[in-house]
DOZA-389031 format. One record per residue (C-alpha): residue number from 1; y, x, z. Coordinates in nm, 4 decimals. Layout:
BEGIN
SITE    k     north      east        up
SITE  NUM         Y         X         Z
...
This chain:
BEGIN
SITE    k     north      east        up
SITE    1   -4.2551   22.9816   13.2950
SITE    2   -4.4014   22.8239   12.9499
SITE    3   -4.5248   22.9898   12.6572
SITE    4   -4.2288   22.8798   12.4349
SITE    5   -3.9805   23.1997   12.4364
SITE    6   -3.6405   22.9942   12.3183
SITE    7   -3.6709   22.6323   12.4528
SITE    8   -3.7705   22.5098   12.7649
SITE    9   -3.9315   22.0983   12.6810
SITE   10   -3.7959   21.7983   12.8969
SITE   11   -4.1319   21.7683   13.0517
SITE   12   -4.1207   22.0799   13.1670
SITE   13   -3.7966   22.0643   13.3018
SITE   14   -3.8493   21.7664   13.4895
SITE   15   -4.2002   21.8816   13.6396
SITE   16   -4.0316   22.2084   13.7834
SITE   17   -3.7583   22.0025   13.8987
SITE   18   -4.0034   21.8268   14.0972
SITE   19   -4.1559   22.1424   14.2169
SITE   20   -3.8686   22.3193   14.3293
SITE   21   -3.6708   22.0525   14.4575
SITE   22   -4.0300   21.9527   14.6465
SITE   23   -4.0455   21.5883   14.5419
SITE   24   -4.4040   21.4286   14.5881
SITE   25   -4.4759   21.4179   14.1862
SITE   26   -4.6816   21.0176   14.1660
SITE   27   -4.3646   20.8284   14.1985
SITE   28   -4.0266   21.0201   14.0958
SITE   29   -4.1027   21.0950   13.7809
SITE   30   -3.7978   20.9151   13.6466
SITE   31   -3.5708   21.0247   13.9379
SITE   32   -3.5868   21.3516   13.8053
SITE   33   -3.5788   21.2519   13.4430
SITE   34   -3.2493   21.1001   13.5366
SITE   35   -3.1017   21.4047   13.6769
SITE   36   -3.1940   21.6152   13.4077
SITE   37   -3.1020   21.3818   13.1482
SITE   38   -2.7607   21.3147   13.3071
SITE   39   -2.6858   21.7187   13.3459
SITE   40   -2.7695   21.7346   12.9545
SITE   41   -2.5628   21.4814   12.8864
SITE   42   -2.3031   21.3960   13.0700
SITE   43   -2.2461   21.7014   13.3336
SITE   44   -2.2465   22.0047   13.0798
SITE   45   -2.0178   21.8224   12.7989
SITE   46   -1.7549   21.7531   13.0422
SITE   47   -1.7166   22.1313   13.1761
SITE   48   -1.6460   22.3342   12.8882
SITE   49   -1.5777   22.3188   12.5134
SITE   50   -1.8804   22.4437   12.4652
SITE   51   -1.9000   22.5552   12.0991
SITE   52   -2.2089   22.4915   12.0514
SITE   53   -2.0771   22.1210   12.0753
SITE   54   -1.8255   22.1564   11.9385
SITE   55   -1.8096   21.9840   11.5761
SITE   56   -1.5256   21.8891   11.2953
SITE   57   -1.4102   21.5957   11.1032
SITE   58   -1.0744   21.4847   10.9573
SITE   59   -0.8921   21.2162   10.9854
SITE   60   -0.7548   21.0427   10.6656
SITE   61   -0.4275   20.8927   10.7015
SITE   62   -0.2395   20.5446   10.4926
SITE   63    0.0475   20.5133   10.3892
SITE   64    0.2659   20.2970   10.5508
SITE   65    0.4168   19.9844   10.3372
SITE   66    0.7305   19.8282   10.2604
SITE   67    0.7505   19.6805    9.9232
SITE   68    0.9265   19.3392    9.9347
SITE   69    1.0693   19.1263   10.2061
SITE   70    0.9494   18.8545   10.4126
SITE   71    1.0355   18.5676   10.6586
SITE   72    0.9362   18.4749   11.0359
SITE   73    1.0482   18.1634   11.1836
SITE   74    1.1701   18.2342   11.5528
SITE   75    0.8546   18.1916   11.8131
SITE   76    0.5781   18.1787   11.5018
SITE   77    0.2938   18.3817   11.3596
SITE   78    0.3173   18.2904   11.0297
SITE   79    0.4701   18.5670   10.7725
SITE   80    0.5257   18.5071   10.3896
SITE   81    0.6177   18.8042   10.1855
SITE   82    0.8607   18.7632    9.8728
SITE   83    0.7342   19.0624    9.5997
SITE   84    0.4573   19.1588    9.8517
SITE   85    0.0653   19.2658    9.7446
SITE   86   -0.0959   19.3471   10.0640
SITE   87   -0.4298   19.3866   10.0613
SITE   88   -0.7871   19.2283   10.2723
SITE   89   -0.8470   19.5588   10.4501
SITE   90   -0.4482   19.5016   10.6169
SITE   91   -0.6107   19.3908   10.9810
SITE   92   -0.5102   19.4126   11.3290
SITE   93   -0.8845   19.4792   11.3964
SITE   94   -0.8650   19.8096   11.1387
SITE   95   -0.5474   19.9022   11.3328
SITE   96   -0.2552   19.7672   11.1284
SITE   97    0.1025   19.6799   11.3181
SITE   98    0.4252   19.5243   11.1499
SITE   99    0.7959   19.6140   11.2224
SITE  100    1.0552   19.3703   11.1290
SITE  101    1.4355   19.4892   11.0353
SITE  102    1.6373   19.3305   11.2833
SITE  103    1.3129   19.2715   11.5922
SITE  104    1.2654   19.5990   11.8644
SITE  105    0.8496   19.4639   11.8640
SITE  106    0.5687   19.5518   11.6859
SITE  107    0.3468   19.3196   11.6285
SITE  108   -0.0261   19.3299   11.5181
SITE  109   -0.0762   19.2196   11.1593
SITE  110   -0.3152   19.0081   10.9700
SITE  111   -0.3688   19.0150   10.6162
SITE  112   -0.4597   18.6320   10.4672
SITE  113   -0.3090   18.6740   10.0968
SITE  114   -0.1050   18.9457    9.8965
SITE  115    0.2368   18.7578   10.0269
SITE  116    0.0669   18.5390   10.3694
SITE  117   -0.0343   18.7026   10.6934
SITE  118   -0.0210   18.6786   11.0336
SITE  119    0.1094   18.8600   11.3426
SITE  120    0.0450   18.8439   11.7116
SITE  121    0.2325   18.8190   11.9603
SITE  122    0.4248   18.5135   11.7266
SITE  123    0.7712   18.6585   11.6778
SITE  124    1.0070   18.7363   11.9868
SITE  125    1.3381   18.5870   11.9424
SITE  126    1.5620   18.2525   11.9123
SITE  127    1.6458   18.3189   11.5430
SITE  128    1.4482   18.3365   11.2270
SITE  129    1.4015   18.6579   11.0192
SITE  130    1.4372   18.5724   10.6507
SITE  131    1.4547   18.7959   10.3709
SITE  132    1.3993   19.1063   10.5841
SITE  133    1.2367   19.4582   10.4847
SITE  134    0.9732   19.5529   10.7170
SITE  135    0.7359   19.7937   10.7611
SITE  136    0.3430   19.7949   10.7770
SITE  137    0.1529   20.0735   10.8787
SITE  138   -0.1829   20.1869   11.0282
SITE  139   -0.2259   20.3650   11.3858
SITE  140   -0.5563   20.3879   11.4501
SITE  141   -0.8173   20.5836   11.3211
SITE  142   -1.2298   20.5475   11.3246
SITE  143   -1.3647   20.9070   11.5117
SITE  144   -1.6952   21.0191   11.4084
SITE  145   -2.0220   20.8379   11.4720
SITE  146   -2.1037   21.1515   11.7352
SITE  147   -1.7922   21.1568   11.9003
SITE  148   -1.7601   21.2337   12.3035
SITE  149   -1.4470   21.3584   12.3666
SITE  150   -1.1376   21.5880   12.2187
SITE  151   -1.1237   21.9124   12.3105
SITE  152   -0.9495   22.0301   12.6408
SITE  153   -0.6418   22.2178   12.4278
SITE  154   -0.5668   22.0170   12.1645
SITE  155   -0.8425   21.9065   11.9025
SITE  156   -0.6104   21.7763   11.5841
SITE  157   -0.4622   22.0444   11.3496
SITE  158   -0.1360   22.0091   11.1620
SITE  159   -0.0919   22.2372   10.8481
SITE  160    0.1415   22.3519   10.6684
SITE  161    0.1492   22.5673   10.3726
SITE  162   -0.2195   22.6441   10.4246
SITE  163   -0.1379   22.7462   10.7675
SITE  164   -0.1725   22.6111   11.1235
SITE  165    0.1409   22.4229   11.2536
SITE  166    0.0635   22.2870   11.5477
SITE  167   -0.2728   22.1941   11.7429
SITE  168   -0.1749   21.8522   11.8739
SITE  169   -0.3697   21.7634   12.2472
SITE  170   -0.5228   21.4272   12.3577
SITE  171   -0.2266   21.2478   12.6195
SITE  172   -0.2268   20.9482   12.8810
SITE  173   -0.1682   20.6426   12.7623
SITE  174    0.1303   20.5943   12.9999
SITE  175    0.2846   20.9076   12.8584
SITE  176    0.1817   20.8263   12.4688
SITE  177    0.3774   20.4500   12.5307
SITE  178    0.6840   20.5929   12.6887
SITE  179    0.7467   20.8281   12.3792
SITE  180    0.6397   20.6052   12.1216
SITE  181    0.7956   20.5840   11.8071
SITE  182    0.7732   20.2991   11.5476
SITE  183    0.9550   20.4383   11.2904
SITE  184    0.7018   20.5973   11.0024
SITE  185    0.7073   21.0338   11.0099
SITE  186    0.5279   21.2839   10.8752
SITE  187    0.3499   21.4732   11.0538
SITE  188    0.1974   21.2614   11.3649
SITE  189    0.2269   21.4921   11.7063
SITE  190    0.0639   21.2602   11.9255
SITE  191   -0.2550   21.1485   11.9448
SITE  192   -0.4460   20.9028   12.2367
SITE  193   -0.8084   20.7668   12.2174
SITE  194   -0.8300   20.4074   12.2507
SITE  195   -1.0719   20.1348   12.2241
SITE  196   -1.4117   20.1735   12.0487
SITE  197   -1.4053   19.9886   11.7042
SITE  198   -1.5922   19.6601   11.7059
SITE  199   -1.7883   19.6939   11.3674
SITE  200   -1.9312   20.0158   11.4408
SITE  201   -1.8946   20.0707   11.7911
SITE  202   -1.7254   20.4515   11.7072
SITE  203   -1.4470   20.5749   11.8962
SITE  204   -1.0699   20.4666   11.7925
SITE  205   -0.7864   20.7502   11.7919
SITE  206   -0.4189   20.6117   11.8030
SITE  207   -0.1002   20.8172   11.6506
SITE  208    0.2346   20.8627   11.6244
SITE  209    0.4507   20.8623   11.4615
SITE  210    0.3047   20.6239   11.2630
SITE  211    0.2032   20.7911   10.8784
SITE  212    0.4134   20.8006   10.5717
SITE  213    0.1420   20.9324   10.3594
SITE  214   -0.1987   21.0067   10.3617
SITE  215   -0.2400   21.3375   10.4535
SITE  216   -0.5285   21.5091   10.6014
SITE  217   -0.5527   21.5791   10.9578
SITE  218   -0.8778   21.8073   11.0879
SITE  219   -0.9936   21.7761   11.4340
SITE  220   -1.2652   21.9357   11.6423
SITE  221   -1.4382   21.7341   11.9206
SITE  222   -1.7083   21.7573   12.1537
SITE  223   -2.0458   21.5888   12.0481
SITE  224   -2.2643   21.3472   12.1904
SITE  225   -2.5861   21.4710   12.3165
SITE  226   -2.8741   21.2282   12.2903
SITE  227   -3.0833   21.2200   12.6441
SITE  228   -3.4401   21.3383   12.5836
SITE  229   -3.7467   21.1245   12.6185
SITE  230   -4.1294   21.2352   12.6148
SITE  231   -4.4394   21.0188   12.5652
SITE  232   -4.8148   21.0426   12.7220
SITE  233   -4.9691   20.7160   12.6168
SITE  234   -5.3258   20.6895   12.5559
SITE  235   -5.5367   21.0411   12.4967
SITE  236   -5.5949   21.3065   12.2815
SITE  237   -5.8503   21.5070   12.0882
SITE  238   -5.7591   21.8634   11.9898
SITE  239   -5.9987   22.1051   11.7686
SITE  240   -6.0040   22.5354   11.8407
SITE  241   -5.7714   22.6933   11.5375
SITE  242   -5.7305   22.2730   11.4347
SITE  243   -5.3222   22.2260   11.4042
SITE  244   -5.4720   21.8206   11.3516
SITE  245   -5.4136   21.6267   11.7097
SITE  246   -5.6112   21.3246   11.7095
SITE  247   -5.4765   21.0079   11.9413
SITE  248   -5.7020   20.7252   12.0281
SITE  249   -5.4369   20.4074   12.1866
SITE  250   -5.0811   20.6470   12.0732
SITE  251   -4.8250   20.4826   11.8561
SITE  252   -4.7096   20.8588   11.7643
SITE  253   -4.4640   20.7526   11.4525
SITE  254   -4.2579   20.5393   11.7151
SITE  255   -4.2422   20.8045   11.9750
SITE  256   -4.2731   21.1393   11.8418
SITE  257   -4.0995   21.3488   11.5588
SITE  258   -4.1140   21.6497   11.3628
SITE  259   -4.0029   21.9361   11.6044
SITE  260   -4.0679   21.7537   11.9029
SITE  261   -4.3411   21.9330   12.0803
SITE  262   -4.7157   21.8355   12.2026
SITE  263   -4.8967   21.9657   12.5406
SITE  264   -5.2354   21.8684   12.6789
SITE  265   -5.1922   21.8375   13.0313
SITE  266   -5.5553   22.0329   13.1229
SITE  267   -5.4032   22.3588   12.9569
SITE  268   -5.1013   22.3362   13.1829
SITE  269   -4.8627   22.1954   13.3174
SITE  270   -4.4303   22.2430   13.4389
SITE  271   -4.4402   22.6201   13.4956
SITE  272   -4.7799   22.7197   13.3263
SITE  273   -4.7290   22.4456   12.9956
SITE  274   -4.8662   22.5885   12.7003
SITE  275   -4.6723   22.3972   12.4136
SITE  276   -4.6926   22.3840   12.0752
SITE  277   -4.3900   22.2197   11.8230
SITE  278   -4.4823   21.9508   11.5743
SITE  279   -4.4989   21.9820   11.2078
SITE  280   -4.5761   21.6483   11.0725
SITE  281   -4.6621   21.2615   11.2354
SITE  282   -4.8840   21.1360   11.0229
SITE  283   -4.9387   20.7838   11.1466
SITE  284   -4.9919   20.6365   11.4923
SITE  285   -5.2935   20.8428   11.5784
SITE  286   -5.1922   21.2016   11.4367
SITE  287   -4.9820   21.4644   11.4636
SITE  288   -4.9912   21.8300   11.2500
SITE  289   -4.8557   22.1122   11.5024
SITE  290   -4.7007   22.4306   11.3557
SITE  291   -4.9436   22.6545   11.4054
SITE  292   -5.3345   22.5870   11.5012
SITE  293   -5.4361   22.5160   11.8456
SITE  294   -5.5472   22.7987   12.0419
SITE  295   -5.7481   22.6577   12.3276
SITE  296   -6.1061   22.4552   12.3389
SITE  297   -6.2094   22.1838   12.1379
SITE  298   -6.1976   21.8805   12.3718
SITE  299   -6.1265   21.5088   12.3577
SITE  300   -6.0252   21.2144   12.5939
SITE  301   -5.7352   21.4044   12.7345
SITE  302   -5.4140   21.3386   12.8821
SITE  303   -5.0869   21.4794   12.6538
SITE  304   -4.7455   21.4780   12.6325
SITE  305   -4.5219   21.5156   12.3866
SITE  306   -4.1763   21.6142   12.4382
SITE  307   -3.8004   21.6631   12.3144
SITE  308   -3.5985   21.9246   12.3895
SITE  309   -3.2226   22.0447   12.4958
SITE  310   -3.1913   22.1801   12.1155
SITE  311   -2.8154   22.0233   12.1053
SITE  312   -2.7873   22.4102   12.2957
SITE  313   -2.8898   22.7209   12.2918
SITE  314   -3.1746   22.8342   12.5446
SITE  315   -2.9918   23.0181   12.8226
SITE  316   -2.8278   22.6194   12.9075
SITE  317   -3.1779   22.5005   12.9568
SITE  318   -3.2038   22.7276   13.2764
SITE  319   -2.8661   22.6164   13.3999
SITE  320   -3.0043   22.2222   13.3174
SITE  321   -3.2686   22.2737   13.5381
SITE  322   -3.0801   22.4500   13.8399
SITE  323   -2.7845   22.1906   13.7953
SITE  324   -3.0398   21.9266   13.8246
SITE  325   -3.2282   22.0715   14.1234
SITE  326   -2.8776   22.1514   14.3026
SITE  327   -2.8033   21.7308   14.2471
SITE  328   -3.1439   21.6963   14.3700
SITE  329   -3.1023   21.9107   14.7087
SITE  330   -2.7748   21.8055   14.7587
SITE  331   -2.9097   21.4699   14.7342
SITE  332   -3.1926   21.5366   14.9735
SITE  333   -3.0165   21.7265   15.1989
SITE  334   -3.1997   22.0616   15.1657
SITE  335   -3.1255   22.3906   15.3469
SITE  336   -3.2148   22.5805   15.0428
SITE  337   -2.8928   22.4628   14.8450
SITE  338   -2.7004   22.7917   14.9123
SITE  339   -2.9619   22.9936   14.7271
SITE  340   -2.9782   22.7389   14.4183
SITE  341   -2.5960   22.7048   14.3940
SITE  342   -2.5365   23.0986   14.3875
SITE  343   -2.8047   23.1231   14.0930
SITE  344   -2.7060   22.7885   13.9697
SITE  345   -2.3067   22.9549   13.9190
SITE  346   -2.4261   23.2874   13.7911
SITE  347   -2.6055   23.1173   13.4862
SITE  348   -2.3125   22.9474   13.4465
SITE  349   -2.1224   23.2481   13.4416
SITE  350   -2.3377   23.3790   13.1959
SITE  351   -2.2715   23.0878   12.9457
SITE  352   -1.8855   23.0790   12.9770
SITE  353   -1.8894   23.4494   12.8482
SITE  354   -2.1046   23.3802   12.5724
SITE  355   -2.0553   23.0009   12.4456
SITE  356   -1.6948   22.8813   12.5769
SITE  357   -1.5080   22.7869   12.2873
SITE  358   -1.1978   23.0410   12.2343
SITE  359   -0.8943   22.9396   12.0463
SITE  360   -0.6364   23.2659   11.9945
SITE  361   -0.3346   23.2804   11.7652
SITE  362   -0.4781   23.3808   11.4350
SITE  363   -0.3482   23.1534   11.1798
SITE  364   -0.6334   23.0361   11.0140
SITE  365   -0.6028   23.0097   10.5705
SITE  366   -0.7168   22.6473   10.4382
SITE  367   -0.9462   22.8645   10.2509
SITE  368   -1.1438   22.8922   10.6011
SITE  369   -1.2904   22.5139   10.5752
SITE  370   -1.2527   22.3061   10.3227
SITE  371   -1.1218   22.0044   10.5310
SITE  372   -0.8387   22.1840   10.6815
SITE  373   -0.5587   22.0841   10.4172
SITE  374   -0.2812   21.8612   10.4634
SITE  375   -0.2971   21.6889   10.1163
């Protein structure tokens, strides 16, 4: 295999893909990117809670409101509040919903004054609603910008005296409307992922009941992992004990990054690359390596540089490429896939006894992470 003792490079994997999945090289180069790429990224996430991926954020709730009263005429949208101040960020889009004394709907609501608003669908019966109390509250939640998916057993902790109540897991949305609950509690106990939030395109969590206060709810999910690229435009000129890599026609600072790492193509290649990992781009035509190049001075040559699996640890790289060639053979119909599939499932033996995320029945203290407190 490569020089590099911890990491195997996308290149690489995709170039012994080829190989041992014996695809002519000149034109599937991004059939077997794809394959790798979507084992990286889509296949290994979804098997495991791999720690590794695994990653922690809270969620912040508000506090419902219900200061005032307010009329609806029968079949409209429009609501006026009598000793109401609601406020600009009160939207339908940021996840707000109304509930009227006296009306079994909830109804999404629109903030357009401190005592004005909206609601949709218009109000649901043959009578008005005037002078009622109500309640306003907000069920939906922004996830983090790297969100995937919740864990498998339950990803959002409730606490309790500095101590783990409950662990509350992800249900259908089928099951999380036929137990719904209007009525404002503390704390929530379910939890469904919805839409993704227009603004910022993150992931929206819905809960219930809805929130009396805002307490502090941790939760661990599963991260995104970014699919790897590499880049071999234009050439290269490399100097003996140099780390300076010279590009004539490369636009490195668009498509290369510190700790990516740099190959010349005549010193190796898939099995037998000799890479080295990037210090510095410097502009479009130079890179700094980490340590000094090691083979001859030379220029006009063909490169690549190359990002990595790094969102895991080494031993998943192997299993990346076997997955992939296994999709590959199976694919192709190959008579090898027997051999590939039994090495292919004792890697990933291998990783479920040393990266599978574990959860056992310690209580944890609130003095294990600062997040994990209720208040």
């Amino acid at each position: 295999m490569g020089n590099l003792a911890n990491t195997i490079p996308f290149t690489e994997l995709w170039e012994r893909l080829l190989t041992m999945g014996r695809v002519d090289v000149p034109n599937n180069e991004d059939y077997a990117k794809g394959f790798i790429n979507d084992t990286y990224t889509r296949t290994l996430p979804r098997m495991v809670d791999w720690d590794p991926l695994v990653k922690e954020s809270f969620l912040t709730m508000t506090p419902y409101y219900n200061t005032g009263t307010v009329t609806v005429a029968a079949g409209a949208t429009a609501v006026v509040g009598v000793g109401t101040v609601w406020t600009s960020g009160m939207l339908a889009t940021e996840g707000y919903k109304i509930k009227f004394a006296g009306n079994d709907n909830v109804y999404d609501f629109t903030y357009t004054a401190a005592t004005t608003a909206t609601i949709s669908p218009a109000l649901s019966q043959a009578t008005d609603l005037t002078s009622v109390s109500y309640t306003i509250f907000k069920d939906e939640y922004q996830l983090a910008s790297d969100f995937n998916r919740l864990l498998m057993n339950g990803s959002v902790y409730v606490y309790s005296g500095g101590r783990v109540q409950d662990i509350i897991e992800e249900i259908p949305r089928d099951e999380f409307r036929e137990e719904y609950s209007p009525e404002a509690s503390d704390p929530i106990y379910r939890v469904m992922l919805t839409r993704t939030h227009g603004t910022t395109g993150n992931r929206l969590i819905r809960v219930n009941p809805p929130p009396k206060k805002a307490y502090v709810y941790p939760y661990e999910y599963i991260q995104l992992v970014t699919p790897m690229t590499d880049y071999s435009v234009g050439d290269v000129a490399v100097t003996n004990a140099s780390a300076v890599v010279t590009g004539t026609s490369t636009y490195f600072l668009a498509n290369a990054a510190a700790g990516d790492y740099f190959r010349v193509d005549s010193n190796g290649v898939g099995n037998s690359s000799k890479w080295y990992r990037i210090l510095s781009v410097d502009s479009n035509t130079q890179i700094t390596l980490e340590t000094v190049f090691g083979e001859y001075t030379e220029a006009g040559l063909t490169y690549h540089i190359s990002k990595a699996p790094t969102a895991l640890p080494y031993p998943f790289h192997e299993f990346i490429l076997y997955e992939s060639v296994l999709k590959l053979t199976v694919e192709q119909g190959d008579t090898v896939i027997q051999a590939i599939a039994t090495e292919r499932d004792r890697i990933l033996s291998d990783l479920k006894k040393s990266y599978k995320l574990r959860r056992t029945n310690v209580q944890y203290s609130v003095d294990d992470d600062g997040l994990r407190s209720w208040q």
